[in-house]
N, CA, C and O of each residue as an XYZ file, in Angstrom:
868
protein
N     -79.663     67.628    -37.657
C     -80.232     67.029    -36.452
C     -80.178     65.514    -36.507
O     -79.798     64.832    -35.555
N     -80.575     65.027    -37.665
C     -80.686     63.381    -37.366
C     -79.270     62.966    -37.699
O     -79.200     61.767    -37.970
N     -77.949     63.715    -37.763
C     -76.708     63.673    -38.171
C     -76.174     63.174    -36.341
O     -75.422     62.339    -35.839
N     -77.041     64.202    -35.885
C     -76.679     64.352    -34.339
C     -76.821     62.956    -33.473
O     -75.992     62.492    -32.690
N     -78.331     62.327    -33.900
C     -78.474     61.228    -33.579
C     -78.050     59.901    -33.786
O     -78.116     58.807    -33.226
N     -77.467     60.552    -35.076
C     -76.933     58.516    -35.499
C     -75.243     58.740    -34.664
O     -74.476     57.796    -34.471
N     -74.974     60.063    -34.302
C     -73.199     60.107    -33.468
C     -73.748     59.583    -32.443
O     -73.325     58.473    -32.120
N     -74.910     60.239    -31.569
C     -75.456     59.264    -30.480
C     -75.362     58.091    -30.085
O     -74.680     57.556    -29.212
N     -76.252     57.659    -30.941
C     -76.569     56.226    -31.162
C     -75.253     55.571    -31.638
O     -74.979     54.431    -31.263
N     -74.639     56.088    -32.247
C     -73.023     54.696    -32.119
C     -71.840     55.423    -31.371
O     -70.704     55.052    -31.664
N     -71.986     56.354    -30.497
C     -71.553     56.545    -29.056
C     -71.807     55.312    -28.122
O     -71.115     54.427    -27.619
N     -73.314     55.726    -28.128
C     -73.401     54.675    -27.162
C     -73.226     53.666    -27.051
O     -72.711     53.192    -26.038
N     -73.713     52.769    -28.380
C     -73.181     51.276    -29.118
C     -71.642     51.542    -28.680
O     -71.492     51.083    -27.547
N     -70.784     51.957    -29.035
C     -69.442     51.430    -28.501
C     -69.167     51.578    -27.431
O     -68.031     51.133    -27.265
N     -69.786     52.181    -26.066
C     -69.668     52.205    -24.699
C     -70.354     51.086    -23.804
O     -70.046     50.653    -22.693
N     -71.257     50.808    -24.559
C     -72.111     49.359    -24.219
C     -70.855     48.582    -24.303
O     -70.211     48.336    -23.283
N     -70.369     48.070    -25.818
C     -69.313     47.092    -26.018
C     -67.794     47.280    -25.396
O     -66.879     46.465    -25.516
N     -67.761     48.081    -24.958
C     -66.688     48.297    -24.052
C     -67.072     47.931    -22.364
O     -66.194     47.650    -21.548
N     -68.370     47.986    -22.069
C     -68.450     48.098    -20.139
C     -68.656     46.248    -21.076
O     -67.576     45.683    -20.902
N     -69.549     45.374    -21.840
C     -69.152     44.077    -22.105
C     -68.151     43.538    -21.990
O     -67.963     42.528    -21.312
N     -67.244     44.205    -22.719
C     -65.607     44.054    -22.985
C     -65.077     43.630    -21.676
O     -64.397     42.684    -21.278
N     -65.557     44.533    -21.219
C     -64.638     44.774    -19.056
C     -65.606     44.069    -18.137
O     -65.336     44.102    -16.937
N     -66.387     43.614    -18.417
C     -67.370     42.490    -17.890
C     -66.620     41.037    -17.972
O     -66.070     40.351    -17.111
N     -66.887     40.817    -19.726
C     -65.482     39.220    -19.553
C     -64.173     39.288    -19.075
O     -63.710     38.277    -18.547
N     -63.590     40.153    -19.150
C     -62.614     40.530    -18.813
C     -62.597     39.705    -17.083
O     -62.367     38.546    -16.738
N     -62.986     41.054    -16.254
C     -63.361     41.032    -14.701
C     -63.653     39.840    -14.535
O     -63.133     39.319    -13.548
N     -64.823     38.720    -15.642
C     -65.121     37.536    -15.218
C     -64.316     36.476    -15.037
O     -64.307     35.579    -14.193
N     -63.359     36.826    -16.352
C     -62.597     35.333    -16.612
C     -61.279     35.703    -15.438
O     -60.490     34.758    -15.466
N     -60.976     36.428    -14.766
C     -59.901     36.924    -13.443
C     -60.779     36.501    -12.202
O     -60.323     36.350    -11.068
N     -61.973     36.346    -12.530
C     -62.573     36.343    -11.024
C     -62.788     35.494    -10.584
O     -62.650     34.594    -11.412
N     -63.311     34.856     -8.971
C     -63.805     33.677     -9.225
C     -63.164     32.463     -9.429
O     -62.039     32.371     -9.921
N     -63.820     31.568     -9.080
C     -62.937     30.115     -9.774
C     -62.236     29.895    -10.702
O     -61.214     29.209    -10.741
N     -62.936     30.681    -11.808
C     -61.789     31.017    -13.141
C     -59.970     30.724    -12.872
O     -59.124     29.878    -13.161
N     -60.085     32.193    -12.043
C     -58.913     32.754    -11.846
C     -57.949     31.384    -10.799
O     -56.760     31.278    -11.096
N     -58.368     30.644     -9.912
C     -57.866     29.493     -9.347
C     -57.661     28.594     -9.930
O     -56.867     27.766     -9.483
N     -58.347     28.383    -11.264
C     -58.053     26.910    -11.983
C     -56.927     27.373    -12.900
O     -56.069     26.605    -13.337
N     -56.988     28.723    -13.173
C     -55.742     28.943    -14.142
C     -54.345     28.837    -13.544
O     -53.343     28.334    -14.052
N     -54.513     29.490    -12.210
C     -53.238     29.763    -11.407
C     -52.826     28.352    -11.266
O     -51.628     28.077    -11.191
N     -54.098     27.078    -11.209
C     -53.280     25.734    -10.624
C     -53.152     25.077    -11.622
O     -52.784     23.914    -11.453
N     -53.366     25.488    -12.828
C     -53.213     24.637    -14.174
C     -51.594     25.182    -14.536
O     -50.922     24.342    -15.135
N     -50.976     26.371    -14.262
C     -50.036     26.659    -14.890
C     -48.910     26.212    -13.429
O     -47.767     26.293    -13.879
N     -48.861     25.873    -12.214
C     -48.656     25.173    -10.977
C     -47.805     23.801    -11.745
O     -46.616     23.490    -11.814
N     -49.392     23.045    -12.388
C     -49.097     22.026    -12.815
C     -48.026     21.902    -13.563
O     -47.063     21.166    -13.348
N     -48.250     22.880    -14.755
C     -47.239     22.982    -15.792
C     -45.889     22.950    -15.227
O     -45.253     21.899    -15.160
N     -45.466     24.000    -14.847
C     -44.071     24.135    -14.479
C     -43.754     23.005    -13.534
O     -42.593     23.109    -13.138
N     -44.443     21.862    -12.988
C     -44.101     21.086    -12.063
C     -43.884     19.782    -12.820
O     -43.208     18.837    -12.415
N     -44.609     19.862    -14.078
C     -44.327     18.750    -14.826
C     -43.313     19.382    -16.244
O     -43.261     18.788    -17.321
N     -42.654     20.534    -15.983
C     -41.498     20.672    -16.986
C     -40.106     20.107    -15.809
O     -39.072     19.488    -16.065
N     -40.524     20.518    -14.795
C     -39.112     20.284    -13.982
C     -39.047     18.929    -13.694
O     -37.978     18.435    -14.053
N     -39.756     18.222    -13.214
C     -39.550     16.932    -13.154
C     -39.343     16.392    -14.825
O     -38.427     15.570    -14.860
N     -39.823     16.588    -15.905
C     -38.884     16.511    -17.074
C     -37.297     16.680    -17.230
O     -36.380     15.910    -17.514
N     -37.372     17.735    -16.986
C     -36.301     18.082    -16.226
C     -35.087     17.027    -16.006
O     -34.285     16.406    -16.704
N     -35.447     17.198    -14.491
C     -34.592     16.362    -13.587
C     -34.324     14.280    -14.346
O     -33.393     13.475    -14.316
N     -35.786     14.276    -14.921
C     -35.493     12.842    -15.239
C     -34.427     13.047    -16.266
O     -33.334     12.482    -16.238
N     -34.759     13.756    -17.023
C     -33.504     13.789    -18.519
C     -31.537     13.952    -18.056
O     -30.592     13.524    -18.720
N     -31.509     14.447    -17.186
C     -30.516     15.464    -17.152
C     -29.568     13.737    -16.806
O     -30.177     12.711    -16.500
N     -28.466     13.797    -16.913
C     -27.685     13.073    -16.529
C     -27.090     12.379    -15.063
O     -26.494     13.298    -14.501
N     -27.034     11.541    -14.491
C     -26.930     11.309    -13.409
C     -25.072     11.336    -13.112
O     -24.130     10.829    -13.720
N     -25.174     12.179    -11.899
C     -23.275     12.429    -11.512
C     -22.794     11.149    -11.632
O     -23.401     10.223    -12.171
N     -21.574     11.090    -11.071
C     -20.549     10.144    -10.912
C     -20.545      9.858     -9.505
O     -20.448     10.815     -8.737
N     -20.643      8.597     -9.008
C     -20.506      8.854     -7.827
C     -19.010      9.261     -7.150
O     -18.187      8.808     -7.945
N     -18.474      9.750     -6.316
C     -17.335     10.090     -5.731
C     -16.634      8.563     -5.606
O     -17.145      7.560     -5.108
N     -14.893      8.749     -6.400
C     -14.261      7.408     -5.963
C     -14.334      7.015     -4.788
O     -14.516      7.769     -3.833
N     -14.163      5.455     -4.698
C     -13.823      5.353     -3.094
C     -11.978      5.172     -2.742
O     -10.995      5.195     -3.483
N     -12.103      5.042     -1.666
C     -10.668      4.794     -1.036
C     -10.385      5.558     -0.318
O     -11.301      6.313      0.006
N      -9.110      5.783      0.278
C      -8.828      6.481      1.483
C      -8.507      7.984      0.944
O      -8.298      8.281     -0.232
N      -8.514      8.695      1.845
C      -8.672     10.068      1.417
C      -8.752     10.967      2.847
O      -9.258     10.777      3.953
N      -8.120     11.847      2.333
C      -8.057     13.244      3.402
C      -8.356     14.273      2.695
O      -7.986     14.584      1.563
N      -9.353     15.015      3.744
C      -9.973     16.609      3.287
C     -10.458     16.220      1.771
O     -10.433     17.108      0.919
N     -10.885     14.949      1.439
C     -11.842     14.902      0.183
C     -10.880     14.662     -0.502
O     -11.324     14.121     -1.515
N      -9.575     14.755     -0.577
C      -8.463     14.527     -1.691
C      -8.230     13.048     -2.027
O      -7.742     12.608     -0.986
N      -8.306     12.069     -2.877
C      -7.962     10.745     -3.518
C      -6.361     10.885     -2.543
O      -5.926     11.959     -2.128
N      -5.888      9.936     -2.399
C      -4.671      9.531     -1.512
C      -4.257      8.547     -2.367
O      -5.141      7.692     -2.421
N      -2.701      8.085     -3.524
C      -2.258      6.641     -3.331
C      -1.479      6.895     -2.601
O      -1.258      7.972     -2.047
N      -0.924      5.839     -2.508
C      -0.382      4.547     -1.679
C       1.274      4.789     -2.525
O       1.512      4.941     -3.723
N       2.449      4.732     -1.027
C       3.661      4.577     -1.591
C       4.167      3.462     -2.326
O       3.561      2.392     -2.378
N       5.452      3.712     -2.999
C       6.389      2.390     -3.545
C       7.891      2.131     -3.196
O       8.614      3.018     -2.744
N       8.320      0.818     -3.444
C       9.725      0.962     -2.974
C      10.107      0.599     -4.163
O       9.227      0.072     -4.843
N      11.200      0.718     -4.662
C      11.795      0.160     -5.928
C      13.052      0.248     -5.850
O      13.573      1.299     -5.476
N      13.928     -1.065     -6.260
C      15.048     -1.250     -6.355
C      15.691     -1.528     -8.174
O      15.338     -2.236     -9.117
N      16.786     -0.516     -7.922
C      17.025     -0.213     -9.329
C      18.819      0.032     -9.301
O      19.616      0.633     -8.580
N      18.874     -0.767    -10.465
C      20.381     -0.614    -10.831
C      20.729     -0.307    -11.908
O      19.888     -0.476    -12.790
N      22.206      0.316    -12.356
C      22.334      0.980    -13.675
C      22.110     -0.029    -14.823
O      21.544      0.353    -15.847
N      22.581     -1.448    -14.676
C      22.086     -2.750    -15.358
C      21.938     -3.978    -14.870
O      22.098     -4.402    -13.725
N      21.616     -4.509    -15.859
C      21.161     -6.023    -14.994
C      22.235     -7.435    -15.139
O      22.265     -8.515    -14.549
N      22.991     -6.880    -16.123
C      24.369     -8.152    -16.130
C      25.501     -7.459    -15.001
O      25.851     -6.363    -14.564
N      25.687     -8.377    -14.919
C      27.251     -7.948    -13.881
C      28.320     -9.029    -13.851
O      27.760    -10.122    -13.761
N      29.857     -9.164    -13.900
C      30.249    -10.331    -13.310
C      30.573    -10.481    -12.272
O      30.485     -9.680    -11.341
N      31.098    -11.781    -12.272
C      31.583    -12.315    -10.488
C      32.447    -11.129     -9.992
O      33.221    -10.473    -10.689
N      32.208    -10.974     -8.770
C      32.947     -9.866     -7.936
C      32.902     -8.678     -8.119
O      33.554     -7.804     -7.548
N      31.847     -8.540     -9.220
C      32.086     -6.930     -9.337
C      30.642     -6.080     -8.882
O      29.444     -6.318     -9.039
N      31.254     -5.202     -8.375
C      30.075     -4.359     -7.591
C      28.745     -4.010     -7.991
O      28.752     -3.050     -8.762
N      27.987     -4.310     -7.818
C      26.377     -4.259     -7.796
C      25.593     -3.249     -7.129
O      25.209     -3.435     -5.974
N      25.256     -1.927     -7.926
C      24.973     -0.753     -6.394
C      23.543     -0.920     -7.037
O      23.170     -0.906     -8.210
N      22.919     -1.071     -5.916
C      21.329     -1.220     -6.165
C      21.012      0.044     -5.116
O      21.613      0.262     -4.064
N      19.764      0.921     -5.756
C      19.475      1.967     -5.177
C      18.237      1.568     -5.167
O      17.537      0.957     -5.975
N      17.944      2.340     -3.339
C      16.674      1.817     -3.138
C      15.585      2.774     -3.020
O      15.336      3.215     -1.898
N      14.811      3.206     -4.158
C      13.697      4.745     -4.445
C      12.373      4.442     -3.478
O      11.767      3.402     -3.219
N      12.230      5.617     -3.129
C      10.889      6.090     -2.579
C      10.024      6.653     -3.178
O      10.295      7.851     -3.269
N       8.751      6.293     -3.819
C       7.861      7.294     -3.960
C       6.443      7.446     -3.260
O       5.463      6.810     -3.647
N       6.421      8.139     -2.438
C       5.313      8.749     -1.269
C       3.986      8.552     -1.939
O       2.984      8.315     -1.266
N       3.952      8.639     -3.167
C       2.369      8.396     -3.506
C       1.933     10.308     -3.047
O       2.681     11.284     -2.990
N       0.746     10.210     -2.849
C       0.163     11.437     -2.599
C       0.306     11.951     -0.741
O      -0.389     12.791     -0.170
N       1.813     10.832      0.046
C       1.559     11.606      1.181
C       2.690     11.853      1.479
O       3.589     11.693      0.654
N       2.945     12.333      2.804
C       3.557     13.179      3.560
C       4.386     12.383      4.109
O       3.661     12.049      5.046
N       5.984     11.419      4.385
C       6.068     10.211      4.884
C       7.711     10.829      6.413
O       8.573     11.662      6.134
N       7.650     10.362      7.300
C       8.965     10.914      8.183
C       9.237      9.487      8.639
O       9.448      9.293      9.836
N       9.247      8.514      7.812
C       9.534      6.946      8.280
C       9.594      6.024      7.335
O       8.665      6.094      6.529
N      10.673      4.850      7.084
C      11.008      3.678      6.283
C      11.237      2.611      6.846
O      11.938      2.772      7.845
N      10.945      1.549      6.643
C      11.641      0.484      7.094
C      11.680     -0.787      5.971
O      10.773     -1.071      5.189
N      12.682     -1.312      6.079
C      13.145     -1.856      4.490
C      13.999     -2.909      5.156
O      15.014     -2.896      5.852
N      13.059     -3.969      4.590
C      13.972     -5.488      4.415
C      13.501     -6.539      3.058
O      12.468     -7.067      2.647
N      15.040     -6.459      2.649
C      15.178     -7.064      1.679
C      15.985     -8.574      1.912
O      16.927     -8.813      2.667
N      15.060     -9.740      0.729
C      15.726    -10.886      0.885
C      16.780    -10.958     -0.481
O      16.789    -10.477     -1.614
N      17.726    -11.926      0.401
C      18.778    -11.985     -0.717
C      19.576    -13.564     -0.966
O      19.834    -14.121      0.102
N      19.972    -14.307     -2.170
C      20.522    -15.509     -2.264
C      21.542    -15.361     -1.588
O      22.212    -14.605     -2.292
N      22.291    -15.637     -0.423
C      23.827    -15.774      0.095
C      24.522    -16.508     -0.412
O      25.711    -16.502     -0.093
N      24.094    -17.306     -1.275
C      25.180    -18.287     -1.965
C      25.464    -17.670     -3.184
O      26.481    -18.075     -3.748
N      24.693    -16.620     -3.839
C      24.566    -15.692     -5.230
C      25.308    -14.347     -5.069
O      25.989    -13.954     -6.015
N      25.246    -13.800     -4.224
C      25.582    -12.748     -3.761
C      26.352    -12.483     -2.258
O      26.274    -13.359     -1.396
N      27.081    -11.252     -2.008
C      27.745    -11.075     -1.067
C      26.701     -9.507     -0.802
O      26.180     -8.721     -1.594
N      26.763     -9.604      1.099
C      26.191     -8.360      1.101
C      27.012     -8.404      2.770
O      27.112     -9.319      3.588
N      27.466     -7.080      2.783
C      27.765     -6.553      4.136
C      27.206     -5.463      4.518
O      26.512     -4.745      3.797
N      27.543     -5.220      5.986
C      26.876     -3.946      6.538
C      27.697     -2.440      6.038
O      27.208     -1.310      6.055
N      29.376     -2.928      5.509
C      29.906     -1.550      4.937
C      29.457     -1.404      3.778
O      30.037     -0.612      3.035
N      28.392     -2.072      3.345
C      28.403     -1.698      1.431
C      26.831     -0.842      1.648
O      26.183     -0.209      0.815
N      26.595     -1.068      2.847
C      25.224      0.228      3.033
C      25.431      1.221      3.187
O      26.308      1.461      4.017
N      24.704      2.480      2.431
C      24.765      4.093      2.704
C      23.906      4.287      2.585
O      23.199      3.555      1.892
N      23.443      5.357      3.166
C      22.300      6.160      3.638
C      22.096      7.052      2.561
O      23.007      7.699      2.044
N      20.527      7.106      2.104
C      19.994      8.481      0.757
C      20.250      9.402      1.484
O      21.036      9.396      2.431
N      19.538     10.354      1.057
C      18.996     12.180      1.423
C      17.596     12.238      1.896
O      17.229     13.393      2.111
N      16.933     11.556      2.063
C      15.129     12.061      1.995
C      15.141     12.023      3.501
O      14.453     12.941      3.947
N      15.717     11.234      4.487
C      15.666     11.056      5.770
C      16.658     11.319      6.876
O      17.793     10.939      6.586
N      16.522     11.895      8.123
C      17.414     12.628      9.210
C      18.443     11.694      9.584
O      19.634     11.969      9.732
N      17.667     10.094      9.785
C      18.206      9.788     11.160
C      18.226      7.770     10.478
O      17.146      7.199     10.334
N      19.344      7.150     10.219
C      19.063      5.945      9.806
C      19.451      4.816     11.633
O      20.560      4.291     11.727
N      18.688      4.686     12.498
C      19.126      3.934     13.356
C      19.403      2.603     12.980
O      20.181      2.032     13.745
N      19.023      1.996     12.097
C      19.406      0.794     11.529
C      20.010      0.055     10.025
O      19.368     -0.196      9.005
N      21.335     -0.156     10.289
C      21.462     -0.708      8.623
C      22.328     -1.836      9.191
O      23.281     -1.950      9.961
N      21.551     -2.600      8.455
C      22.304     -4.433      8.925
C      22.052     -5.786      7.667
O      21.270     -6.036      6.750
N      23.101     -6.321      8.239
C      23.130     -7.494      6.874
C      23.478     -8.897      7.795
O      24.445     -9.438      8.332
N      22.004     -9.102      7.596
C      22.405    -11.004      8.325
C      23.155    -11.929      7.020
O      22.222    -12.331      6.325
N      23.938    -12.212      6.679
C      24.779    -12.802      5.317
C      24.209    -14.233      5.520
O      23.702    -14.806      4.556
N      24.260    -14.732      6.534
C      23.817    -16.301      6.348
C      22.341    -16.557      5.763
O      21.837    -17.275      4.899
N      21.892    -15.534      6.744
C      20.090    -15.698      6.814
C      19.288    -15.100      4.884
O      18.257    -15.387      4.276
N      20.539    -14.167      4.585
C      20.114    -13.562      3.118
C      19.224    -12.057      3.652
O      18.490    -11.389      2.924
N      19.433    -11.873      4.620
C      18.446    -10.103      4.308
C      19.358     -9.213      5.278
O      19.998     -9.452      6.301
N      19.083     -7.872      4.348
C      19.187     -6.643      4.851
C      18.447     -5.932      5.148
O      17.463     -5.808      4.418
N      18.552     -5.178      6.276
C      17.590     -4.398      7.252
C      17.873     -3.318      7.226
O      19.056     -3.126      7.504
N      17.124     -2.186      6.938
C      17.579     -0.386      6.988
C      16.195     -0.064      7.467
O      15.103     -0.536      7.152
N      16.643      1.136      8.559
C      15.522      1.711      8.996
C      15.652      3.627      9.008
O      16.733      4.108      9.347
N      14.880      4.249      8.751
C      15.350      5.617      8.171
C      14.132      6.464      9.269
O      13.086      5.901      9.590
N      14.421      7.590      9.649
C      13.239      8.421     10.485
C      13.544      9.651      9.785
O      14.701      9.908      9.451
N      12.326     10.626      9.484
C      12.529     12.060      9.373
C      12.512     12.841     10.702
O      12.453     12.349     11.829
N      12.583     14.297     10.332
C      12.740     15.097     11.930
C      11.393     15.129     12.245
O      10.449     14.634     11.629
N      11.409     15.870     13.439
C       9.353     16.014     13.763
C       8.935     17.127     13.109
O       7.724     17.075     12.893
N       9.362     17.931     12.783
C       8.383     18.816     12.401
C       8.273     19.094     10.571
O       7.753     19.969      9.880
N       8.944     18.025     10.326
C       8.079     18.403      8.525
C       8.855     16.248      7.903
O       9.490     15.346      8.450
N       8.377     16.434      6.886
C       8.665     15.156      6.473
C       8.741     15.177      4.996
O       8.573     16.334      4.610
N       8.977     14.136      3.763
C       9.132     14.234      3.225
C       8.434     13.560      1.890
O       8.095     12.388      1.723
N       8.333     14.659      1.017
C       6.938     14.112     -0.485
C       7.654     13.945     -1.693
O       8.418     14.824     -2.090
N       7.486     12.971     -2.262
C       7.835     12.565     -3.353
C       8.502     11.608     -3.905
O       8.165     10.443     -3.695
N       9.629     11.930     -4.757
C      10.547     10.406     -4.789
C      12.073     10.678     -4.698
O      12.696     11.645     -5.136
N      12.379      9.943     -4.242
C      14.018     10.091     -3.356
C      14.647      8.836     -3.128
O      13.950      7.847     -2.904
N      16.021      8.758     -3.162
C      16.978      7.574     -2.797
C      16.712      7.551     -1.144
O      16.608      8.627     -0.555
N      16.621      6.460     -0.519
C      16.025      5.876      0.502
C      17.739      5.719      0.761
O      18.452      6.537      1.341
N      18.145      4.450      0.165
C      19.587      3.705      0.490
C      19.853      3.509     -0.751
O      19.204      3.665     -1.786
N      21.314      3.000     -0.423
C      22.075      2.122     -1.637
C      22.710      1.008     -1.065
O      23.199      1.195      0.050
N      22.857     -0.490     -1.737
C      22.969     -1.630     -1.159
C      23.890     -2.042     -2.312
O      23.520     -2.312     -3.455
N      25.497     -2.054     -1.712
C      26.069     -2.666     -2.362
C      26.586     -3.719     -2.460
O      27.335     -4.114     -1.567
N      26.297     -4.564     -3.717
C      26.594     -6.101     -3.077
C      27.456     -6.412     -4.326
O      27.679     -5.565     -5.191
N      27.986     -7.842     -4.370
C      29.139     -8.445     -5.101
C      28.156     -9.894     -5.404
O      27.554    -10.448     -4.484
N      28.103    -10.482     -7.112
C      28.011    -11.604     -7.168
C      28.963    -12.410     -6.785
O      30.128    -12.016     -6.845
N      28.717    -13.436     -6.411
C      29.411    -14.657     -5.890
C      29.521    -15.721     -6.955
O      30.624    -16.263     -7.032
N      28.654    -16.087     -7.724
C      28.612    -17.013     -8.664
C      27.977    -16.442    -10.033
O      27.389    -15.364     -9.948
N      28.058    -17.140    -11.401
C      27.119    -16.778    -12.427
C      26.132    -17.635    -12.254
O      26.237    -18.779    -11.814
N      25.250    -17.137    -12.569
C      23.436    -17.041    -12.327
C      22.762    -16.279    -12.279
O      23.147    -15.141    -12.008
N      21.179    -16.619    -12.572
C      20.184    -15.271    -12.525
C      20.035    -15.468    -10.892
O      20.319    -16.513    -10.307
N      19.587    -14.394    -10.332
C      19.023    -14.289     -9.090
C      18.401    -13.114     -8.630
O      18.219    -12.299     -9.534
N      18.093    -12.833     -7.740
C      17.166    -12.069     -6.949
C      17.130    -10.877     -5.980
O      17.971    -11.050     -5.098
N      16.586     -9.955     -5.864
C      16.553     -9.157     -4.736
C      14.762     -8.688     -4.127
O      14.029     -7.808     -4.578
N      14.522     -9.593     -3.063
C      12.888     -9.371     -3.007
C      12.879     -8.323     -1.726
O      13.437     -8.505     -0.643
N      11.939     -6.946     -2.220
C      11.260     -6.705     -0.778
C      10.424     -7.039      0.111
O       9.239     -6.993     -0.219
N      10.758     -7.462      1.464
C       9.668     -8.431      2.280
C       8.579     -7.628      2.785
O       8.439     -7.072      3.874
N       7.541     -7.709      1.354
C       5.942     -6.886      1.530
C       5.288     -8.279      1.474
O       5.595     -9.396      1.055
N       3.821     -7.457      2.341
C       2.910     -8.362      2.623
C       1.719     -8.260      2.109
O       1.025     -9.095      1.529
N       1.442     -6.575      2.513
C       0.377     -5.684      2.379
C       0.427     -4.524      2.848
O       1.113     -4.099      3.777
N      -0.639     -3.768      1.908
C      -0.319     -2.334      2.978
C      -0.827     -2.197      4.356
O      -1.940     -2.722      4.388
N      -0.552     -1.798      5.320
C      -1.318     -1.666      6.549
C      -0.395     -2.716      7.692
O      -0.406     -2.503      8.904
N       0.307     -3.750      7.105
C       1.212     -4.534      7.954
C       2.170     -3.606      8.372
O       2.535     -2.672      7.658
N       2.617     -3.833      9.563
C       3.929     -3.260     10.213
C       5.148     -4.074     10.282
O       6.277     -3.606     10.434
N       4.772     -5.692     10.125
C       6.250     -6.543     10.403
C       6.811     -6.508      8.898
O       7.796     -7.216      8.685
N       6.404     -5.927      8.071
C       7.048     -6.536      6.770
C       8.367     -4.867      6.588
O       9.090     -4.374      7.454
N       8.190     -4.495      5.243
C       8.810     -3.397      4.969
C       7.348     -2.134      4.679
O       6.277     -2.275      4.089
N       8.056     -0.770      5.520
C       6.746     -0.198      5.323
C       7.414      1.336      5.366
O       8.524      1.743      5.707
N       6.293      1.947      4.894
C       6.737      3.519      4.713
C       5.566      4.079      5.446
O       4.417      3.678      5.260
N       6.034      5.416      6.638
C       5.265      5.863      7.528
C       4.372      6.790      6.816
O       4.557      6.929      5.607
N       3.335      7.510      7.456
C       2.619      8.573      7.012
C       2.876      9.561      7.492
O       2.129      9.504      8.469
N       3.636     10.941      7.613
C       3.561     11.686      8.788
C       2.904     12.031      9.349
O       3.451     12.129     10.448
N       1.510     12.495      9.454
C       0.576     12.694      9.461
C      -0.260     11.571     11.055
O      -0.339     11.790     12.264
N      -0.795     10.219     10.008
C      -1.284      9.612     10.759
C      -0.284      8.713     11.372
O      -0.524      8.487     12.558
N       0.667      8.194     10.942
C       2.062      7.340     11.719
C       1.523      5.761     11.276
O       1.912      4.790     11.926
N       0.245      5.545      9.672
C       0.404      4.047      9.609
C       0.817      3.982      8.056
O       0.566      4.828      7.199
N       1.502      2.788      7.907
C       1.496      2.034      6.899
C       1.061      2.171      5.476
O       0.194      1.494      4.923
N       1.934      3.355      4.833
C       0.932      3.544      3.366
C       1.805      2.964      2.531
O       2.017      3.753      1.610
N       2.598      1.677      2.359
C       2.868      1.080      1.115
C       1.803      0.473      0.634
O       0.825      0.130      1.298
N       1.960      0.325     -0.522
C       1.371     -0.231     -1.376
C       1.768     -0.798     -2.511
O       0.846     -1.274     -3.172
N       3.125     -0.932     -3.076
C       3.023     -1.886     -4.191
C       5.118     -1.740     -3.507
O       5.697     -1.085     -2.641
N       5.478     -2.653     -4.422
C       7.272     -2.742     -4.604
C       7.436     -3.177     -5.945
O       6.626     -3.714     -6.701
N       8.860     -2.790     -6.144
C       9.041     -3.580     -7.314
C      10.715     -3.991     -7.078
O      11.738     -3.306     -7.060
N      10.485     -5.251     -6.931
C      12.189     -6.490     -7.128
C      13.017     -6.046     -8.167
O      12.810     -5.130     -8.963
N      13.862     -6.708     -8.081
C      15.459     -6.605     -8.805
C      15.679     -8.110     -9.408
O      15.849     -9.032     -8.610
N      15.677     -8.380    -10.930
C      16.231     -9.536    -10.950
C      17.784     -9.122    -11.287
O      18.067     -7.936    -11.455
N      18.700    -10.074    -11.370
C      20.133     -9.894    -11.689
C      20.502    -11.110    -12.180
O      20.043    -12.211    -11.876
N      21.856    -10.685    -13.409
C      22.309    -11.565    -14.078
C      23.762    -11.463    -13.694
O      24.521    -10.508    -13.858
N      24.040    -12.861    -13.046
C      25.628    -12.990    -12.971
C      26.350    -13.639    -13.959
O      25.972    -14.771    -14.258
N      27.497    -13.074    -14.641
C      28.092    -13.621    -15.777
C      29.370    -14.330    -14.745
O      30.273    -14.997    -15.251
């Protein structure tokens, strides 16, 4: 019998400490409790992310310059190039004149070059026409004045990317001496100088040249 009572008696002792148990429990969820926790851990995660964000590295900003559909764009070149740079008197000089489009689309050239007339001989038969372009309406040689003029068009409906013989300009030294072949650039975006079209928009995307010196023996 008193075996019976002491199971009782710590029955009940552990059912007491259990409805306690579920008392703090219920308390510390209830109530204000439960709001200061929810906005203390608010805090937290609001001050890991702004950690965060300060640490992390800052982008690059996007280059500038001209550009289509987000793509970087350069700028064309003209370059005049010959198999060497000595030559003697009277003997033929074929200077080829390269295109490179840069990153566009081009259906237009126009090319004037200055030249010594007292150094060199240049006529309108020693001009021929590259491959990159349809239609040359202009190839001319003022001999007194020193420049040659070539003008090149593509067709309308496609144009041409990359790098390609434009012309070839064949000329004859006249005397021994160093001398010259300049393209008449200004800037990009000018139209009176020498310029390469865009197909696209129809302006002005040169951007750099590179001359010819020559050695007459």
């Amino acid at each position: 019998m008193d075996n019976l009572k002491v199971y009782t008696n710590i029955r009940m002792s552990s059912q007491s400490n259990k409805r306690q148990m579920l008392e703090k429990i219920k308390n510390l969820f209830s109530g204000p409790k439960i709001i200061f926790t929810i906005l203390g851990i608010v805090v937290l995660l609001e001050v890991v992310y702004a950690a965060k964000v300060l640490t992390s590295p800052t982008p690059s900003p996007p280059p500038t310059g001209k550009s289509r559909a987000g793509i970087q764009l350069s700028a064309g070149k003209i370059s005049l190039i010959t198999p060497k740079t000595n030559y003697q008197v009277a003997e033929v000089v074929p200077v080829s004149v390269m295109i490179d489009t840069g990153s566009h689309t081009i259906d237009g050239v126009d090319l004037i070059v200055r030249f010594d007339p007292k150094a060199l001989e240049a006529t309108t038969a020693g001009l021929t026409k590259g491959g990159i372009l349809n239609e040359y309406p202009l190839m001319a040689v003022d001999a007194e004045a020193g420049l040659i003029s070539i003008s090149g068009t593509g067709s309308s409906d496609e144009g041409f990317t990359g790098t390609g013989q434009f012309a070839t300009l064949n000329l004859r030294g006249k005397i021994p001496g160093r001398t010259s072949l300049t393209i008449d650039f200004i800037k990009e975006g000018v139209t009176t100088d020498s310029n390469i079209v865009d197909f696209v928009t129809s302006k002005d995307i040169l951007g750099s040249v590179a001359n010819l010196e020559l050695n007459i023996k």
